[in-house]
C-alpha positions in Angstrom: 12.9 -111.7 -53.6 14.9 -114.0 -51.8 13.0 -116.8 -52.8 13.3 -116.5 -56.0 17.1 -115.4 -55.7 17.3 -119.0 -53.9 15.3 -120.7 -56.6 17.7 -119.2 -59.5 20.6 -120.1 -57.5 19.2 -123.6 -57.4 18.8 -124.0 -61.0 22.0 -122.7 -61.4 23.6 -124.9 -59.5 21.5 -128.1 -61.4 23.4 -126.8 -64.6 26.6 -126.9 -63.1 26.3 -130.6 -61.8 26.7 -129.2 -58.3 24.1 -130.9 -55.3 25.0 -127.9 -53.0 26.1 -124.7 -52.7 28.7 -123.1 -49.4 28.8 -119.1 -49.9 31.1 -117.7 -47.7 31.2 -114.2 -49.0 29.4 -111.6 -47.2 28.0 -110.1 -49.5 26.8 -113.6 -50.6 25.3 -114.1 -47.9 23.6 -111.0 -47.9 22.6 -111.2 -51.2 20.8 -114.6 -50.8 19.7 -114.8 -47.4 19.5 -110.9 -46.4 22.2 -111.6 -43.2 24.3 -108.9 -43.0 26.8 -110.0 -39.9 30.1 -110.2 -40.5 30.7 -114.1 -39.5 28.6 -116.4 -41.5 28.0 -119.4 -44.1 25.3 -120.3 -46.2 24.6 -123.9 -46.9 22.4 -124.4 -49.8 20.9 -127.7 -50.7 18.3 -129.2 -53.5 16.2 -129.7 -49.7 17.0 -126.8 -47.7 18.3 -123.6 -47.1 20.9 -122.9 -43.7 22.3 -119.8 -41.9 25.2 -120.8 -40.2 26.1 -118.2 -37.5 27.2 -118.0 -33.8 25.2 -116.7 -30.8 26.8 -113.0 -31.3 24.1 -112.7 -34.1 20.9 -114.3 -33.0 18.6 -111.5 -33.1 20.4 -110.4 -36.3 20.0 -113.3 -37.9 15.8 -113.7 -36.5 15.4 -110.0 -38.0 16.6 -110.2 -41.5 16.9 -113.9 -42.9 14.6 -115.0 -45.2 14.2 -118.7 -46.8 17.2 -120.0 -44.7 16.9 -121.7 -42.0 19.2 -120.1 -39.1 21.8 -122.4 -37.1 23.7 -121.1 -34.3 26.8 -122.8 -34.0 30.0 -123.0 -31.6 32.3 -125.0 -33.1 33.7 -124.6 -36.8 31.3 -124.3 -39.9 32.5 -127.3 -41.4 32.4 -129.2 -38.3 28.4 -127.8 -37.7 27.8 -129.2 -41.6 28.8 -132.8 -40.5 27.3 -133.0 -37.1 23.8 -131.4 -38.7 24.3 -133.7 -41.9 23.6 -130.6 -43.9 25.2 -132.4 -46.9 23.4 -136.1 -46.7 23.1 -137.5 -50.3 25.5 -134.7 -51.8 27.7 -135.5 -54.2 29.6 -132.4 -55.0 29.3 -128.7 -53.6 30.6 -125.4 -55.2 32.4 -123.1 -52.8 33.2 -119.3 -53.7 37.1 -120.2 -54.1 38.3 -116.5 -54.3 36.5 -116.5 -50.5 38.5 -119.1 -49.2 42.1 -119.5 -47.6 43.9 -122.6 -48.7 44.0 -123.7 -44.7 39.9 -123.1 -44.9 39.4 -125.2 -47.7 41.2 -127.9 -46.8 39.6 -128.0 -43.7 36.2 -127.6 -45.2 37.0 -130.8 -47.6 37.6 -133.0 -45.2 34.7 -132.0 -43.0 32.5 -132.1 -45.8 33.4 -135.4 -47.1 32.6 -137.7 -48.6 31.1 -134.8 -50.6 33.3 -133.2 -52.8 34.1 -129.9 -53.2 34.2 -128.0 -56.4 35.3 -124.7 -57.1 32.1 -122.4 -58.7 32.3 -118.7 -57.7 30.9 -118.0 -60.6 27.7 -119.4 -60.0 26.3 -116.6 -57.5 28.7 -113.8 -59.3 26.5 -113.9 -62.6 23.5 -114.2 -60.7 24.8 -110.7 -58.8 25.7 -109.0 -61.1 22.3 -108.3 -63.1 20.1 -106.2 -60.5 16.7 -106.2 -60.0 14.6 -102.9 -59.1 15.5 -103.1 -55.4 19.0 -103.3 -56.0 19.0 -100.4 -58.0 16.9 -98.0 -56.1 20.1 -98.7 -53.4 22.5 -97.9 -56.1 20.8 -95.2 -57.1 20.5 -93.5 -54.0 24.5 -94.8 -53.3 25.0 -92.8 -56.6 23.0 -89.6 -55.4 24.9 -89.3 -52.0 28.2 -89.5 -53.6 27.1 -86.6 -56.7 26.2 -84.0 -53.7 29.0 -84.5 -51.5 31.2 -83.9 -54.5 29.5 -80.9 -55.2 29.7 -80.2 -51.5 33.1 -80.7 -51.3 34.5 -78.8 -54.2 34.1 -75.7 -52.3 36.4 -76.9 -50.1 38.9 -77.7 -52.3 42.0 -74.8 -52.4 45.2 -74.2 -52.0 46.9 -74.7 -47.9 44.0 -78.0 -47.5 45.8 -81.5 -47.1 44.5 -84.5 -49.2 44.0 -86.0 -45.2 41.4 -83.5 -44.1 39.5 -83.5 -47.3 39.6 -87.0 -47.6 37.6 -87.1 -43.7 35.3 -84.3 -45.1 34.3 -86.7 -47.6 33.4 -89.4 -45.4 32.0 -87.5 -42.9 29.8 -85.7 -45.5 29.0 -89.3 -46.6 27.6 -90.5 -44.0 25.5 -87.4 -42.7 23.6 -87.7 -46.6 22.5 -91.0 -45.3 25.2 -93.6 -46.4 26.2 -96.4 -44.4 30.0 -95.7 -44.8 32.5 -95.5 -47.5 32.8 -98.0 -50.2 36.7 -98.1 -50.3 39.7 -96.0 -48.7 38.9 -92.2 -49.8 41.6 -91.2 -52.5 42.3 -87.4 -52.7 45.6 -87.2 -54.6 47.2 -84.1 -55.2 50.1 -82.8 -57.8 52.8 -85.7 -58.9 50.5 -88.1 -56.5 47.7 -88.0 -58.7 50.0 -90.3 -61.3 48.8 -92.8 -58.6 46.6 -94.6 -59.6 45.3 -96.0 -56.0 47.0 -93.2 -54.0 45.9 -92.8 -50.3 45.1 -89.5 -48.9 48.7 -88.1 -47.6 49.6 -85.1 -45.6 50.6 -82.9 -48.4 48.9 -80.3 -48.7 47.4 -79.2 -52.2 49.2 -76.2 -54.4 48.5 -73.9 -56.5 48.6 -75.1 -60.4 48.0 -79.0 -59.1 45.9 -81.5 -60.0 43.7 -82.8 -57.9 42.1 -86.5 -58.4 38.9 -87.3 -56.1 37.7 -90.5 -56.1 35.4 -91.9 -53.4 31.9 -93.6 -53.2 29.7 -94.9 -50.1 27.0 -97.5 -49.3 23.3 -97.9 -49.0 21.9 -101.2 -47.7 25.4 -102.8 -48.8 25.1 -101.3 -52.3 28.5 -99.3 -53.4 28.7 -96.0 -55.5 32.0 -95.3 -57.1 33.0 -92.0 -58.5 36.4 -90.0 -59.8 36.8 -86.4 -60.6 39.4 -84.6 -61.4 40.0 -81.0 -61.3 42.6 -78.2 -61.2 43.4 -75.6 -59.0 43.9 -71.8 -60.1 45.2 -72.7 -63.9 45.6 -75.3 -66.0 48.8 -76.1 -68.0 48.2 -77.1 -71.7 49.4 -80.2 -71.4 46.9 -81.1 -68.4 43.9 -79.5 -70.4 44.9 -81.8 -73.8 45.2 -85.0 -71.4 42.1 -84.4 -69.5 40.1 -83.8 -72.8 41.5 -86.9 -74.4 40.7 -88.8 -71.0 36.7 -87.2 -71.3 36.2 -88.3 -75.0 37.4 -92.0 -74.4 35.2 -92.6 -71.6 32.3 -91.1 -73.4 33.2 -93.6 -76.2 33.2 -96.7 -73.7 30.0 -95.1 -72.5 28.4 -95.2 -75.8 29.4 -99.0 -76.6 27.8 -100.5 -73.0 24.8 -102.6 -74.3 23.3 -106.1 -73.6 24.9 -108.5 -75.5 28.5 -106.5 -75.8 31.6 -108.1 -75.1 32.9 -106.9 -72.0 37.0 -106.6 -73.3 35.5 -104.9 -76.5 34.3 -102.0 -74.5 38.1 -102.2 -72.7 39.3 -102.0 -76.1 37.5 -99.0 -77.8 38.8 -97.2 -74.7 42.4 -98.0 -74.8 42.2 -97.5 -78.5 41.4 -93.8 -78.2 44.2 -93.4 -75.8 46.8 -95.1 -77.5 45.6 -93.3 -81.1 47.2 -90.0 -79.0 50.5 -91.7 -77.8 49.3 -92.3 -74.3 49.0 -96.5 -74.5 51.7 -96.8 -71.4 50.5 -94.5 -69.4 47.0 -96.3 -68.9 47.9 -99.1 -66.5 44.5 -100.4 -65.3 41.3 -101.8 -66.7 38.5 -99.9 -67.9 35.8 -100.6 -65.4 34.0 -103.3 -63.2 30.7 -104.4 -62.1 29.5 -102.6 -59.0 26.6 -103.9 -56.5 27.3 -105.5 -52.7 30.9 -105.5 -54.2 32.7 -102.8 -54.8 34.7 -105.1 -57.8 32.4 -108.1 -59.4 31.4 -109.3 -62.8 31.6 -107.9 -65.6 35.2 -106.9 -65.7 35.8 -104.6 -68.4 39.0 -105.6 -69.4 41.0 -106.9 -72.0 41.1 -110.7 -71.1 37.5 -110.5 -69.3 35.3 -113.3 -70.6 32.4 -111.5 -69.5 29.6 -110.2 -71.6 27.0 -107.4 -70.6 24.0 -108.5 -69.6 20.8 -105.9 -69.1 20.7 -105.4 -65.4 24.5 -104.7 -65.3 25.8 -101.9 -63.5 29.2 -101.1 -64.6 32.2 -98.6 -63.7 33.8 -96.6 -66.8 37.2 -95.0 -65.6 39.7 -95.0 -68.1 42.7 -92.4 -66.5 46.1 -91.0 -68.2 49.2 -90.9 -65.4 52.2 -89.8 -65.9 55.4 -90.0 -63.4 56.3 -87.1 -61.5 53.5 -84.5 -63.3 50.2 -86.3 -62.6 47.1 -88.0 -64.1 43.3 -88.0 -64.6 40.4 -90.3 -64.4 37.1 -90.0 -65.1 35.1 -92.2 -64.0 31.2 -92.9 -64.1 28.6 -95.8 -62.7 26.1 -96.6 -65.6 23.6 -99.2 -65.9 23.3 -101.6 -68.9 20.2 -102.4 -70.9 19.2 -104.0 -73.8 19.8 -101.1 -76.0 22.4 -99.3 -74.2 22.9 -97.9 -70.9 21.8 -95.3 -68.7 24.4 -93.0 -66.6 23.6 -92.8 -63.5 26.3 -90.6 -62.3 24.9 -86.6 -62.3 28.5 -84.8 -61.5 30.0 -82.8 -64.4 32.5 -84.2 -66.3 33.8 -80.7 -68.1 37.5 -80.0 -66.6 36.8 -78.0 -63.6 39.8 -75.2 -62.7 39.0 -73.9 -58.7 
C-alpha cells in the first residue's frame, strides 16, 4: 500500500507542477512512509523517496518504513536536504504550510534553494482523506472501542461523580479495550458547562436534573474515533427533552444527505436549516462535522465555506449541538463513512435521549 500511496502522491504532485514534495506532518509521514516517530520529514522526489530522522529512531525507522529510503541525520532537515542534494534538478516543492512555523519555513527556503517552495497541503489531504480497506478496519475497530466504553461507562454516570474522575475512567477504559490512547482531551461537561462547546473535564461534580455531554474517542494504529452523547440524570426538563429531539432529527437529516458527489457546505446547510427552522440559529456556533482518519480534523470540512466535496472513501463526523448560556447544550455526534450512494454509520451507541 505504500507504494502505491507514493505513486498517487507522485502523480499528484505532476498535476500541481510541483518536482517534490517535503511532508512534515506526522501523520503524513505516517500515512506515506508507515514512520510513526514523532521527529521526522519526508522528502519526495520524481527519483526517490527519503526518511529523514535522527539516531533516536533507527530501529524504528528499519521496522516500519516502506519505499523510503531512511537518512539519519544530526544537523537540521533542511540543512541534511542540501548536503544529500535531495532536491538536484527541482524546481519547485510543495510543503504542508498549515505544518510549518513561519521561522521553519524560512529556514527551509533558503536551505532548499534554488528550489522554490510552494505551499500545497492539499495535495496529501485529499489523498487522506478517502480510505482504503486497511484504513478502515482501524477506524472501525477505533469506532468499536469507543461504542463499549460508552456503554461501560454510563453506569458510572450519577449524581456525587466529578466530570475529572469520569473523564480518567474513560481513558483508562480506552486503552484496556485495546486503543493506543485518546484521540483528543476527554470532554465530560456537566449542568451550565455543557453550553461549552469544547469544555474540559472540571472538578464539579454532576447533580441531579443536569445534563451531562460525553464526548471522547481513541486510536488504533494512528486512526481516531470521535463520538458525543448526551444524557440526563434523574429527569429531564421539557425544554432539554424538545432541544435534544430537535438536535437528533437534524443530524439524522445530515446523515441522510452524505453521498459521493455531495457538496460538503450543503450537508452543513441542511443541518443548520433544521435548527434555525425552530429558533435555535445562534445557539449553534460550530461546524457540522469533519473528516476523521490519522487526524482527528482533515478534509472534508462540513461547513458552510468548505470547498470540499464528498468523495466515496470519506469518513466523516456529523455533530450538530444546541447550547445555551447558563442552562446547557447537546450534541450528537456520529462517524459515518461515505459511498457512492450514501453512507454507512459506523457508530453503534444509541442515540434516543437517555435519562440515568
Amino acid at each position: 500500500m505504500p507504494r502505491f500511496r507514493l505513486t498517487m502522491l507522485r502523480h499528484a504532485m505532476h498535476a500541481q507542477g510541483l518536482d517534490a514534495m517535503l511532508v512534515s506532518s506526522p501523520s503524513g509521514i505516517r500515512y506515506l512512509s508507515g514512520f510513526s516517530g514523532s521527529s521526522g520529514l519526508c522528502v519526495v522526489t520524481r527519483r526517490g523517496a527519503w526518511c529523514l530522522t535522527d539516531s533516536r529512531y533507527r530501529l524504528q525507522a528499519r521496522e516500519e518504513l516502506r519505499c523510503f529510503r531512511p537518512l539519519m541525520v544530526r544537523e537540521s532537515f533542511g540543512e541534511a536536504i542540501a548536503r544529500h542534494s535531495l532536491l538536484r534538478g527541482c524546481r519547485t516543492a510543495g510543503v504542508e504550510e498549515g505544518e510549518l512555523t513561519l521561522a521553519g519555513f524560512r529556514a527551509l527556503r533558503k536551505q532548499c534553494a534554488p528550489c522554490s517552495l510552494k505551499p500545497a497541503g492539499g495535495v496529501l489531504g485529499r489523498l487522506m482523506s478517502c480510505k482504503d480497506r486497511g484504513e478502515l478496519l482501524h477506524l472501525e475497530r477505533a469506532v468499536e472501542i469507543t461504542d463499549r466504553v460508552f456503554c461501560d461507562v454510563i453506569t458510572m454516570i450519577r449524581p456525587g461523580v466529578a466530570e475529572r474522575d469520569l473523564a480518567a475512567e474513560i481513558s483508562y477504559r480506552q486503552r484496556r479495550a485495546g486503543a493506543d490512547g485518546d484521540a483528543f482531551d476527554v470532554i465530560v461537561a456537566s449542568g451550565f458547562r455543557s453550553a461549552l462547546p469544547h469544555a474540559r473535564a472540571s472538578a464539579k461534580k454532576i447533580r441531579t436534573g443536569e445534563i451531562v455531554l460525553l464526548d471522547f474517542g481513541c486510536t488504533v494504529e494512528g486512526y481516531h474515533s470521535d463520538m458525543t452523547r448526551t444524557v440526563v440524570i434523574g429527569r429531564a426538563a421539557k425544554l432539554v427533552r424538545g432541544i435534544y429531539d430537535i438536535v437528533l432529527r437534524a443530524q439524522e437529516a445530515g446523515i441522510a444527505v452524505l453521498r459521493a458527489g455531495c457538496a460538503a457546505r450543503d450537508v452543513d446547510a441542511v443541518v443548520r436549516r433544521k435548527i434555525a427552522d425552530e429558533g435555535y440559529r445562534r445557539f449553534f456556533p460550530h461546524s457540522v462535522g469533519h473528516g476523521l482518519g490519522l487526524r482527528v480534523h482533515e478534509r472534508p470540512r462540513l461547513a458552510p465555506r468548505s470547498p470540499d466535496f464528498l468523495e466515496a472513501g470519506n469518513v466523516v463526523t456529523v455533530e450538530p449541538g444546541i447550547y445555551i448560556p447558563g442552562r446547557g447544550g447537546i450534541r450528537i455526534e456520529d462517524v459515518a463513512l461515505v459511498t457512492e450512494t450514501g453512507s454507512r454509520v459506523m457508530t453503534a451507541s444509541p442515540k434516543e435521549l437517555m435519562i440515568l
